[in-house]
N, C-alpha and C positions, 0 to 999 in steps of 0.2 A: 164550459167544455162539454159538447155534446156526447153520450157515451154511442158507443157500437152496438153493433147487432151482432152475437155472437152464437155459433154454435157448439154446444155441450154434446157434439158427435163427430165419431171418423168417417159415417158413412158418408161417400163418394156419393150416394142417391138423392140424401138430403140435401146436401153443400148444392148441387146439382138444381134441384128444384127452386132453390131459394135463390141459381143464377137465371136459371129463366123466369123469375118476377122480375129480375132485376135490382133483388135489392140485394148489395155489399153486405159482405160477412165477415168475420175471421172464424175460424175452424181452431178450438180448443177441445177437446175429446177430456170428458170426466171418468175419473177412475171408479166404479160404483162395481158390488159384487151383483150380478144378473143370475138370479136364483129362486126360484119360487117358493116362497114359503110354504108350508103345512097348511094345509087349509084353506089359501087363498085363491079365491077368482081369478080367471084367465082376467078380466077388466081392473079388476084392482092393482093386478103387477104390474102390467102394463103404465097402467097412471105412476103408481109409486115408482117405476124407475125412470120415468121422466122426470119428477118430480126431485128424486133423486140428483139427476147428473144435471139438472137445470139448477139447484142447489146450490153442488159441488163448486161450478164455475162459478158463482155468483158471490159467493163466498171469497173471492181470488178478484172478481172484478165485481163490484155491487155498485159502479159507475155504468155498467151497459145492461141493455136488455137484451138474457143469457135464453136462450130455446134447449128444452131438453126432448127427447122423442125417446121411445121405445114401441117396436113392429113385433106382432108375432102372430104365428097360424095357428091357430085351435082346428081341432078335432077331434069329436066326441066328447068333449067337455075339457081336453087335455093339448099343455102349450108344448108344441112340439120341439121350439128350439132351431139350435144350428147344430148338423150333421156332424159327427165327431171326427170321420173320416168317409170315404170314397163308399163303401158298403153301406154304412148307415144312411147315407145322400141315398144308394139305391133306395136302399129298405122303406126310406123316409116318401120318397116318390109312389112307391107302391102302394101307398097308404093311404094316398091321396088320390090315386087314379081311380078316373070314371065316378071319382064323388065329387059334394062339395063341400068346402071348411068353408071359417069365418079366419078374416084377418083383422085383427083390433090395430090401431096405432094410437098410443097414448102421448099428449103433447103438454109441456109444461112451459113456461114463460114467464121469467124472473125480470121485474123490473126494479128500475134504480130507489123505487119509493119502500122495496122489502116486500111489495105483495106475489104471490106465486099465483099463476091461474093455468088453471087446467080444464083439460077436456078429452075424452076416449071418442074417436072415430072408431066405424066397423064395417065393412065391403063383406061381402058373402063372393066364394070363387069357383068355379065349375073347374074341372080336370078331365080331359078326353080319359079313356080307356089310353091303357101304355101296359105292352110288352117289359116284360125285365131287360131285353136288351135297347128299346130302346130309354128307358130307364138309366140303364148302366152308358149308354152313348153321349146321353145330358153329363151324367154326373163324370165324366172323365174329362168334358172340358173343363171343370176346375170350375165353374158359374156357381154351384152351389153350395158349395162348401163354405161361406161367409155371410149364408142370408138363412133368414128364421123359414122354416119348410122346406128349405132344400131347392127353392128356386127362386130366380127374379124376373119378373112378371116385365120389367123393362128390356131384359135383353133376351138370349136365345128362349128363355122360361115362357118366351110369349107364344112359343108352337105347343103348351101345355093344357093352356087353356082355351073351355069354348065359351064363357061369358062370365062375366063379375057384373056384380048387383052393390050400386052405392057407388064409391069416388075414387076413382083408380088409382090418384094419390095415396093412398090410404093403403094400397097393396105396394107400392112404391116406397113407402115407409114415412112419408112427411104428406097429410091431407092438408092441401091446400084451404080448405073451407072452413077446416079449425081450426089454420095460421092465423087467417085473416081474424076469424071471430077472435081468438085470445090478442092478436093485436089491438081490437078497435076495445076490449076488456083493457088492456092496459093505456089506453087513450091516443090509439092513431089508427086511421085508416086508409087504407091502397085506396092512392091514384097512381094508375099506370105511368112509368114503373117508380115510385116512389109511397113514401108515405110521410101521411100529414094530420097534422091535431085533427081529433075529432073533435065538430063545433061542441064551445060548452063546457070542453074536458080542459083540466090543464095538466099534459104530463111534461114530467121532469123536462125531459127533454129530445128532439127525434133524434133515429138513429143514422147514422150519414148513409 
């Protein structure tokens, strides 16, 4: 029985991305506490909570190969988060305008054989200068209130910015570049739109 390809997330962004490769999914979302520890690197959380909800599901299905992700914007050394309500989305916005962050996405990928593999992607983000009201005009559509910085760089969040340096997946919250490499790590590699044993490797088994 060939396992699945499963995602250990609710984001809408990721399910998203992995329909334009074209490769089939099911969408299980892991229960994991998202909290940064005392002392830890913006790059370590990131990893550890993919790591984490790539686990969790894996643990529940250790038949399929389980994808876990976690996104987040750094600035000034500090993970910003998701906006707790409509003010903070402003606040959060202003903090960011006219500079630039870094966005890490940390990806993890549980295979049937027990091995986890990981990897942190990082894009650097430019932000025009922004007024508070037009600040407050973003955050009233409700766009931001569900993503780490207070916007989404796929939808209206894209009149925010004036350049990203690195893999725009990667501000999107699932880099494509790291999919692929932790796949051909667990032994299969994209052909359009499918995936297939890498010569050589022999894994378990592909995912439909």
């Amino acid at each position: 029985m060939t396992p699945r390809l499963i995602l250990a997330s609710a984001s809408p962004r990721r399910s998203e991305v992995l329909k334009t490769l074209g490769l089939a999914h099911e969408v299980l979302p892991a229960r994991t506490l998202e909290e940064v520890r005392p002392g830890e690197p913006p790059e370590a959380y990131v990893e550890r909570l993919a790591r984490e909800k790539a686990a969790y599901v894996a643990r529940q299905r250790p038949d399929a190969l389980v994808l876990g992700g976690d996104t987040e914007v750094v600035l000034d050394g500090e993970v910003l988060g998701k906006p707790g309500n409509l003010e903070h989305a402003v606040e959060m916005l202003l903090r960011l305008s006219g500079r630039t962050h870094t966005v890490l996405s940390g990806l993890a990928l549980a295979d049937p054989s027990g091995a986890l593999h990981t990897r942190v992607e990082r894009a650097e983000v430019a932000f025009r200068p922004l007024e508070r009201g037009d600040a407050l005009a973003y955050a009233e559509t409700g766009e931001p209130l569900d993503k780490a910085g207070g916007y989404g760089i796929q939808g209206l969040g894209a009149a925010l910015v004036t350049w990203v340096r690195g893999d725009y997946y990667t501000v999107v919250g699932l880099p494509v570049g790291g999919l692929l490499a932790l796949l051909e790590e667990a032994g299969w590699r994209y052909r359009f739109p499918r995936l297939v044993p890498v010569p050589g490797r022999s894994p378990s088994a592909p995912p439909r």
